[in-house]
C-alpha positions as CSV (number, residue, x, y, z in Angstrom):
1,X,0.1,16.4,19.8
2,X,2.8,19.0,20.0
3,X,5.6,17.0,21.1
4,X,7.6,14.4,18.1
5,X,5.7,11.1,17.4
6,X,7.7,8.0,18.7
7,X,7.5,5.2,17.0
8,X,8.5,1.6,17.2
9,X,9.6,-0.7,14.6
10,X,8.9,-4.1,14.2
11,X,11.4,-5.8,12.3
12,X,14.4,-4.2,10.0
13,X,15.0,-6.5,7.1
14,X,14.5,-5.7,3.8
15,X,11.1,-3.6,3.6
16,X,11.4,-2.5,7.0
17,X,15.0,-1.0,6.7
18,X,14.7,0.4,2.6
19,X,10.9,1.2,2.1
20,X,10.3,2.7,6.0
21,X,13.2,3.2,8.3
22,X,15.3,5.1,6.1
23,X,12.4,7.3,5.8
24,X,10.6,7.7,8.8
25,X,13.8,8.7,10.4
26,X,14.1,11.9,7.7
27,X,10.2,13.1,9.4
28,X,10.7,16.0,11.5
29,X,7.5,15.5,13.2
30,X,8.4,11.9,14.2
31,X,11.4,10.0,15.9
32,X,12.2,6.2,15.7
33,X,12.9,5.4,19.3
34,X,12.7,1.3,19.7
35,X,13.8,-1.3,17.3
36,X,11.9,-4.9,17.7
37,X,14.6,-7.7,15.4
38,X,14.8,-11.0,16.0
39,X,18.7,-10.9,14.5
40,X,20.8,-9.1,17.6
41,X,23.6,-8.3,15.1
42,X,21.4,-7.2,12.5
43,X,19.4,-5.0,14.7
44,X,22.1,-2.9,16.0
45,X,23.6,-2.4,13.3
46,X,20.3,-1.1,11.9
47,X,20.1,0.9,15.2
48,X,23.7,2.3,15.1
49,X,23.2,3.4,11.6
50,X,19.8,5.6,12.0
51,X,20.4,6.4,15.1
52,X,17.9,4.4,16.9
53,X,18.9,4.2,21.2
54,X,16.7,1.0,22.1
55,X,17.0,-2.6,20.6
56,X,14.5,-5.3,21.7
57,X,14.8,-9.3,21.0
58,X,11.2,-9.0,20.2
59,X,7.8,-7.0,19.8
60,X,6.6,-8.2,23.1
61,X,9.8,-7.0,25.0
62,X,9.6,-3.8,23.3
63,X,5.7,-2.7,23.8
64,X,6.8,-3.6,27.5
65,X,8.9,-1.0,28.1
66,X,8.4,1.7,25.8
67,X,5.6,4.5,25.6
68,X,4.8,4.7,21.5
69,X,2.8,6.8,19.5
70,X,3.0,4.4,16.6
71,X,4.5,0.8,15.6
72,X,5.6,0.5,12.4
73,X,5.7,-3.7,11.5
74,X,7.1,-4.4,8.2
75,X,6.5,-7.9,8.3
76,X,5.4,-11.1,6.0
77,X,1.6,-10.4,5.3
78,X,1.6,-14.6,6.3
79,X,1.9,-13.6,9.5
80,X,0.1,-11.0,10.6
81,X,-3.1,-12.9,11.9
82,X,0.4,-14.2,14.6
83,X,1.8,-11.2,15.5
84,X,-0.6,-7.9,15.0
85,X,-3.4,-8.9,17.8
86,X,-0.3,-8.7,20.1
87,X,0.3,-5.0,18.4
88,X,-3.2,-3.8,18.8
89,X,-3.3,-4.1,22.6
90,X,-1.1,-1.2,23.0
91,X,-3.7,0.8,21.7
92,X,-1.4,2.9,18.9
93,X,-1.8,3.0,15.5
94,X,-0.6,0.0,13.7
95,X,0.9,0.5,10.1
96,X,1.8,-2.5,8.3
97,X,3.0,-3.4,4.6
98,X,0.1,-4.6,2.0
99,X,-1.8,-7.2,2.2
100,X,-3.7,-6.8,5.6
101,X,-3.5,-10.5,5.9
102,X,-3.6,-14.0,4.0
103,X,-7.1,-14.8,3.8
104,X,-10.4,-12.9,4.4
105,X,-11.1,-15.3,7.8
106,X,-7.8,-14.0,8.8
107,X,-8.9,-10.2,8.0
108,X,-11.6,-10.9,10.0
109,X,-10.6,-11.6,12.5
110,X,-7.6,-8.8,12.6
111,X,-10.7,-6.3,12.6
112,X,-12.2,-8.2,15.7
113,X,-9.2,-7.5,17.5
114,X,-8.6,-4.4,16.6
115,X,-11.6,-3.3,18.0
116,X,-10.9,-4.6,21.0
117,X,-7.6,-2.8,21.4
118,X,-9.5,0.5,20.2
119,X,-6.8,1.7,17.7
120,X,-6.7,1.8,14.3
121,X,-4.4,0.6,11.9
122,X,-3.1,1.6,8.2
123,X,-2.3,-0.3,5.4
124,X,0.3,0.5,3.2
125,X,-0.8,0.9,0.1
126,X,2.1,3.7,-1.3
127,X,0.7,4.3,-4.5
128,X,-1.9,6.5,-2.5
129,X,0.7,8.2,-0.8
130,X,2.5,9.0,-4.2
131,X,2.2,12.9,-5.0
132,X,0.7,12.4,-8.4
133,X,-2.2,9.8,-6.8
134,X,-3.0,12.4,-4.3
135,X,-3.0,15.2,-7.0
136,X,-5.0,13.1,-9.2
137,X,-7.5,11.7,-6.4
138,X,-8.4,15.4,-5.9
139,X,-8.5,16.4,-9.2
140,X,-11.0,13.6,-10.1
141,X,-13.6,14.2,-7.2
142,X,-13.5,18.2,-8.8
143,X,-14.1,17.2,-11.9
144,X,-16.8,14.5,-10.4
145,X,-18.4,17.9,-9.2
146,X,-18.2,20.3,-11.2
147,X,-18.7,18.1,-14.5
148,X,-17.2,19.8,-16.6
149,X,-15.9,17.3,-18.7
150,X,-19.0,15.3,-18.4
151,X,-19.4,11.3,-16.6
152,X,-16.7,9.4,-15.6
153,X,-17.0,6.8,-18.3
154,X,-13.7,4.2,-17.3
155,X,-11.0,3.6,-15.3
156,X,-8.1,1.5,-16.9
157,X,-4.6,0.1,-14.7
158,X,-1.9,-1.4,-16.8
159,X,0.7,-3.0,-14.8
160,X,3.5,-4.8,-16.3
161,X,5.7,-6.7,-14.4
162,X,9.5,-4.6,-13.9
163,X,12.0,-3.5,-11.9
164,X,10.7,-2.6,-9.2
165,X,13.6,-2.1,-6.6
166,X,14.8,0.8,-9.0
167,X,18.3,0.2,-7.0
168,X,16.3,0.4,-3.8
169,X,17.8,-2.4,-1.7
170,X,21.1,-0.4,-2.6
171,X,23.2,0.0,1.0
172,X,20.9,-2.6,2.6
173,X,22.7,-3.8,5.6
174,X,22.7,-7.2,6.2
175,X,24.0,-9.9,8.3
176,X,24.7,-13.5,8.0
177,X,22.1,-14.5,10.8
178,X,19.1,-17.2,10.5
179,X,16.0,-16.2,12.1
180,X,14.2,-18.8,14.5
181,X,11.6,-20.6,12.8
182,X,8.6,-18.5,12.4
183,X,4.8,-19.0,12.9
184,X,2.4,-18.5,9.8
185,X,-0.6,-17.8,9.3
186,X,-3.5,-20.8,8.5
187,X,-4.2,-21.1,4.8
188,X,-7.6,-19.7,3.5
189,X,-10.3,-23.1,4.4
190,X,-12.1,-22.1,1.2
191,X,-9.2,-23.2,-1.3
192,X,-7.2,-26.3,-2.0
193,X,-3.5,-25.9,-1.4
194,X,-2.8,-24.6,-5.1
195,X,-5.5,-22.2,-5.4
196,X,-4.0,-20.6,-2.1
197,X,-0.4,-20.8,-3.7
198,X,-1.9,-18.7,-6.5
199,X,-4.3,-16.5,-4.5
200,X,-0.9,-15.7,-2.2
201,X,0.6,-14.9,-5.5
202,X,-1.7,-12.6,-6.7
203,X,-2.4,-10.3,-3.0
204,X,1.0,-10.1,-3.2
205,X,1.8,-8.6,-6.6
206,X,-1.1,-7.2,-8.1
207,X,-3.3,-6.0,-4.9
208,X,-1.8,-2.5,-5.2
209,X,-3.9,-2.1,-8.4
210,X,-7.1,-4.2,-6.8
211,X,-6.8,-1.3,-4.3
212,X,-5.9,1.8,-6.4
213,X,-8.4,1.3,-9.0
214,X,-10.9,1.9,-6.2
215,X,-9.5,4.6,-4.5
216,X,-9.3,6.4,-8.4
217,X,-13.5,5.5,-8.8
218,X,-13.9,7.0,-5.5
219,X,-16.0,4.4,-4.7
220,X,-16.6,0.1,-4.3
221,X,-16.7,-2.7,-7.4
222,X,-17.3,-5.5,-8.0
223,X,-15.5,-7.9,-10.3
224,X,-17.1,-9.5,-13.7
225,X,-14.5,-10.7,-15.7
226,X,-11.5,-12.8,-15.5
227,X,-10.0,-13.7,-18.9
228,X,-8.7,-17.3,-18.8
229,X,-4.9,-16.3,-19.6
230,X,-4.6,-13.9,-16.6
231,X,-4.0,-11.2,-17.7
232,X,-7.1,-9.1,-17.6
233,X,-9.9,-8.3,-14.6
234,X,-13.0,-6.3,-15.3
235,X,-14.6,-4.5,-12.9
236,X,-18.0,-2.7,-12.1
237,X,-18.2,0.0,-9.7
238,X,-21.5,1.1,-7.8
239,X,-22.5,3.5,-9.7
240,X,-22.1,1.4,-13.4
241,X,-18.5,2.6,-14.1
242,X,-16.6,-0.1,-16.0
243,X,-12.7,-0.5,-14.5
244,X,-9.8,-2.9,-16.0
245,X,-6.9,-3.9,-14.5
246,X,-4.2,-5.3,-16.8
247,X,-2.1,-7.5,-15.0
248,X,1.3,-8.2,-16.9
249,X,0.1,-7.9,-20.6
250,X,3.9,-7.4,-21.4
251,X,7.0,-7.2,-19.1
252,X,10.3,-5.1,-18.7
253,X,13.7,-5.9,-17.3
254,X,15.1,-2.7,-16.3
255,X,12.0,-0.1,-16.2
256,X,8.9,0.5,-14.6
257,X,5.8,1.3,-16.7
258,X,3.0,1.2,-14.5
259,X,-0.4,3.6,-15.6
260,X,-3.7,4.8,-15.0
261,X,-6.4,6.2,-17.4
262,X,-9.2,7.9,-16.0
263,X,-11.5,8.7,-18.9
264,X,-14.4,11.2,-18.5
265,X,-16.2,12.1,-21.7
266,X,-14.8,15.3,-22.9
267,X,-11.3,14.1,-21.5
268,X,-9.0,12.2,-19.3
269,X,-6.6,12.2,-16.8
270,X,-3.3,10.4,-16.8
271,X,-1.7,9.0,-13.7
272,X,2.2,7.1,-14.3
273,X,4.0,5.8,-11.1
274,X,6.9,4.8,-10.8
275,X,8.7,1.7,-9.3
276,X,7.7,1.4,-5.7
277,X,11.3,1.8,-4.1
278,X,12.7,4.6,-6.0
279,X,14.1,7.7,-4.7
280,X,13.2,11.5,-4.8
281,X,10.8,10.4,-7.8
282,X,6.5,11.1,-7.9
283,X,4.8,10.2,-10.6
284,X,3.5,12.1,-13.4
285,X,-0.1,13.5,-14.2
286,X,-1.2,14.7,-17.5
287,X,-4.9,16.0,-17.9
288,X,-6.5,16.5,-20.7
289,X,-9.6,19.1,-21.2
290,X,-11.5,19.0,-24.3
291,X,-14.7,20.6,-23.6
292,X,-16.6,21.3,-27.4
293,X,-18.4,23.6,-28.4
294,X,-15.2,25.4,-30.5
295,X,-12.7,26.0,-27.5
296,X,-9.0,24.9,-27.5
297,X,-8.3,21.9,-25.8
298,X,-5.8,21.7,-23.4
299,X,-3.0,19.6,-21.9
300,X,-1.9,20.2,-18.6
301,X,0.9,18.5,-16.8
302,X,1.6,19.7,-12.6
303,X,4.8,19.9,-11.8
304,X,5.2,17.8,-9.2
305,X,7.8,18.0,-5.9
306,X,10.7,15.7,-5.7
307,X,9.2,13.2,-3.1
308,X,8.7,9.7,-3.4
309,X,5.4,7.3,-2.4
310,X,7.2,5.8,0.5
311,X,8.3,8.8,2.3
312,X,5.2,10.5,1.4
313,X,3.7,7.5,2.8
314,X,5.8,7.7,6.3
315,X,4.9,11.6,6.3
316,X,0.8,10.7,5.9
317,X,0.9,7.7,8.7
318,X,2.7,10.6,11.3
319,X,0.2,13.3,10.3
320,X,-2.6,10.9,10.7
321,X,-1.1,10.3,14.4
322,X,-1.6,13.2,14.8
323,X,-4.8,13.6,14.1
324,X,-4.0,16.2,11.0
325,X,-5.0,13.7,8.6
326,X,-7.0,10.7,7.7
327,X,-4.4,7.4,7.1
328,X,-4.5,6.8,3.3
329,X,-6.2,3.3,3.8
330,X,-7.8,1.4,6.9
331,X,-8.1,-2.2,7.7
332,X,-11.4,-2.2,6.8
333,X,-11.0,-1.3,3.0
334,X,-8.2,-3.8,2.7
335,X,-10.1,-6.4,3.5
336,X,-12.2,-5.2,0.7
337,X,-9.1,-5.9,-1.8
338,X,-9.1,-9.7,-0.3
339,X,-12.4,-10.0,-1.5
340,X,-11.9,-8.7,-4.2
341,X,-8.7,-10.9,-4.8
342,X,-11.5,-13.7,-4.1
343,X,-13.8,-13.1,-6.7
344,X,-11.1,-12.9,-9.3
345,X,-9.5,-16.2,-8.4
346,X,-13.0,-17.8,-8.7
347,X,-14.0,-16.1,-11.7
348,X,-10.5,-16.5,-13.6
349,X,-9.7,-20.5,-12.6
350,X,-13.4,-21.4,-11.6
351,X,-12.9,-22.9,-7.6
């Protein structure tokens, strides 16, 4: 594709303005050509501001009369078993917040269609997308290879609850409109109306780590312990490698502490992210190499470029359009993390 990637957004409110429109519009290789808001005034204010030509009332209007690349549909993950089939039948990649959907029957049945429509859509999950993740993802599967500090042993998330807007709703533009009354999702069949409440909770918050800590084994797991305060989820991956995620074991008020360990046997790599919406920040990766045998060890820490997950993330799902990348994360491995989310629920309150 030589020409710019157009691509049309579905909805503008908080996430979709703050975590995606501000950035897509900064790609070169892309241009934001339709907005799809249920909120006239909001919409073209959104539009006036980022330079946006087209407005629509709604998604349906706007895949009417518009040739896309891409739709981009920062929307309630309760709804998207309502409103992505309807996205799909363009036939254009679909990108959508985390989770892919409320429940695994809905998941389900969001792959069914999107087979039909013969697209594909990506999931965002930013922490992949963060330029210390995709440092660290390819310095793991080297070190994998060449084994030269051994077996991957364990893989370790901490993630306390924090700030994690890091001032990033900050020039958010609003308006005092209500929108209609909106169409959700069915609940999961397999849970009583509180287990839902608290598997809704859970995707919500914590299934950026459920994902991550697969994407750092470089491979599926399986779940096999839930402590009973809920705090702690062990995990064993295919090949035998024990994973934790800790969920919360403390919390902060106006900081972001969230951290991987990635422990081989002669060493380990590092991997601290920081809070999803801030600006011009990666994370940080620190590797260490302690091989034996009488030679130095050594710490090494990349210096990373000034680029944030999110418009990292923007750049990856406009390459992948193009068909210069692979998207981050599918459909398909998303609705992995709902089972995952699953197992844990079951294991940690027994139902």
């Amino acid at each position: 594709m030589q020409r710019k990637v157009r691509l049309g957004f579905v909805g503008v409110g908080n996430m979709g303005q703050c975590a995606h429109l501000k950035n897509y519009v900064l790609v070169p290789d892309c241009e934001v050509v339709a907005i799809a808001e249920l909120r006239p005034v909001l919409a073209h204010k959104v539009a006036a501001r980022y330079g946006v030509e087209r407005v629509y009332a709604d998604a349906s209007d706007m895949l009417a009369h518009e040739e896309l690349d891409g739709i981009v549909a920062a929307q309630q993950f309760t709804r998207h078993g309502v409103i992505l089939p309807e996205l799909y039948k363009k036939g254009v990649p679909v990108f959508t917040e985390k989770p892919l959907s409320s429940s695994i029957e809905v998941g389900e049945k969001l792959l069914a269609a999107l087979k039909t429509g013969g697209s594909w859509h990506m999931v965002g999950y930013h922490k992949r997308s963060d330029p210390a993740t995709m440092y660290a993802r390819q310095e793991i599967d080297r070190l994998k290879q060449t084994g030269e500090l051994g077996a991957l042993r364990y893989v370790r998330l901490v993630m306390p609850a924090g700030d994690w807007l890091a001032a990033g709703f900050d020039g958010m533009i609003r308006s005092d409109e209500q929108p209609p009354p909106l169409q959700e999702d069915p609940p999961a069949s397999d849970m009583d109306a509180d287990t839902y409440k608290l598997y809704l909770s859970f995707v919500n918050y914590y299934i950026h780590q459920v994902n991550l800590l697969r994407h750092l084994l470089g491979e599926p797991y399986r779940v096999r312990f839930a402590d009973h305060g809920g705090v702690l989820l062990v995990a064993e991956s295919a090949s035998g490698v024990t994973g934790s995620i800790e969920m919360s074991p403390y919390r902060t008020t106006i900081d972001w502490q969230e951290s991987a360990l990635v422990a081989f046997e002669r060493g380990y790599l590092k991997l601290e992210l920081p809070a999803p919406l801030a600006s011009n920040r990666p994370g940080r990766v620190e590797i260490l190499r302690d091989p034996g045998n009488g030679v130095m060890p050594t710490t090494t820490i990349p210096q990373l470029p000034w680029v944030e997950a999110m418009h990292q993330q923007a750049i990856n799902f406009v390459k992948a359009i193009k068909g210069e990348a692979q998207p981050p994360c599918l459909a398909a491995e998303a609705l992995e993390d709902l089972r995952v989310a699953r197992d844990y629920i079951r294991l940690w309150k027994n139902v």
